[in-house]
C-alpha positions in Angstrom: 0.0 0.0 0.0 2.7 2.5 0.6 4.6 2.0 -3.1 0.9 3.2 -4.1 1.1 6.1 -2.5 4.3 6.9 -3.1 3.7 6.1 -6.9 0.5 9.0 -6.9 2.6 11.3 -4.7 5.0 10.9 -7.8 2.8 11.5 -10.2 0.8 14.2 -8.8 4.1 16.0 -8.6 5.0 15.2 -12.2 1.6 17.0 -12.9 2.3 20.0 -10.9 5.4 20.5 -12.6 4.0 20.0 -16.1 1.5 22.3 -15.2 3.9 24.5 -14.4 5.9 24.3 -17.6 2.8 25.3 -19.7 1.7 27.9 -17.8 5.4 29.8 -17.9 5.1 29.2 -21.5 2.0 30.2 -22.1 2.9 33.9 -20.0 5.7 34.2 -22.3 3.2 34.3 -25.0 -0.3 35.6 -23.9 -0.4 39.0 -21.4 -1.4 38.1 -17.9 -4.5 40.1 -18.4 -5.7 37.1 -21.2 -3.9 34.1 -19.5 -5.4 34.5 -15.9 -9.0 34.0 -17.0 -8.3 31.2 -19.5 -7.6 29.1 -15.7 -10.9 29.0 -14.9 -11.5 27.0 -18.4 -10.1 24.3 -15.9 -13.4 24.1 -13.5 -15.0 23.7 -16.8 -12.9 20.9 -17.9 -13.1 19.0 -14.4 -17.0 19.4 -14.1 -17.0 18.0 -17.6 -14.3 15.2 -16.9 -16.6 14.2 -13.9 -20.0 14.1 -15.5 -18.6 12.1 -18.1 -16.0 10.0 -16.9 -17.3 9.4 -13.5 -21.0 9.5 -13.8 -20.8 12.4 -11.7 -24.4 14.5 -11.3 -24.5 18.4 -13.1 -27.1 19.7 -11.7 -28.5 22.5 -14.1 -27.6 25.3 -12.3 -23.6 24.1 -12.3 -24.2 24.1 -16.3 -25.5 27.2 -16.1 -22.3 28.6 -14.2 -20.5 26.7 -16.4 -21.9 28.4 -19.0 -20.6 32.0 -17.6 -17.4 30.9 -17.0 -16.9 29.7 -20.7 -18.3 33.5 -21.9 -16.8 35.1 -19.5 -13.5 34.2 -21.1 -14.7 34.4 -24.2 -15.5 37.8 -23.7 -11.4 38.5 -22.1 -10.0 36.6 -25.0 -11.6 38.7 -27.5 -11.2 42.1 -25.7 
């Protein structure tokens, strides 16, 4: 049981610092002001990721809010 932890500590850290790695490159392209927003296009992805992958329940209101975070950075993006 502890290898199996160790083995997702390992790999949650290899995430982190992936995650890191794109979002220094992605600064070094897009202003701040642009790239900020786009992180919340990651509850969108997870509430997504859990409906469909894990049978997880939206309930219509979380679409809804879902909803204004996806134009919310539309609206950034294009400004």
């Amino acid at each position: 049981m502890r290898r199996r932890s160790f083995c997702s500590f390992i790999a949650g850290i290899v995430c982190y610092v992936v995650s890191l790695i794109v979002w220094i490159l992605g600064l070094s392209r897009v202003p701040v002001s642009v790239a900020y927003p786009l992180l919340s296009l990651g509850y969108v992805i997870n509430a997504i990721a859990a409906h469909y992958l894990l049978g997880e329940t939206v309930t219509a209101g979380r679409w809804v809010g879902i909803a204004f975070i996806i134009l919310g950075v539309w609206l950034v993006a294009r400004s």
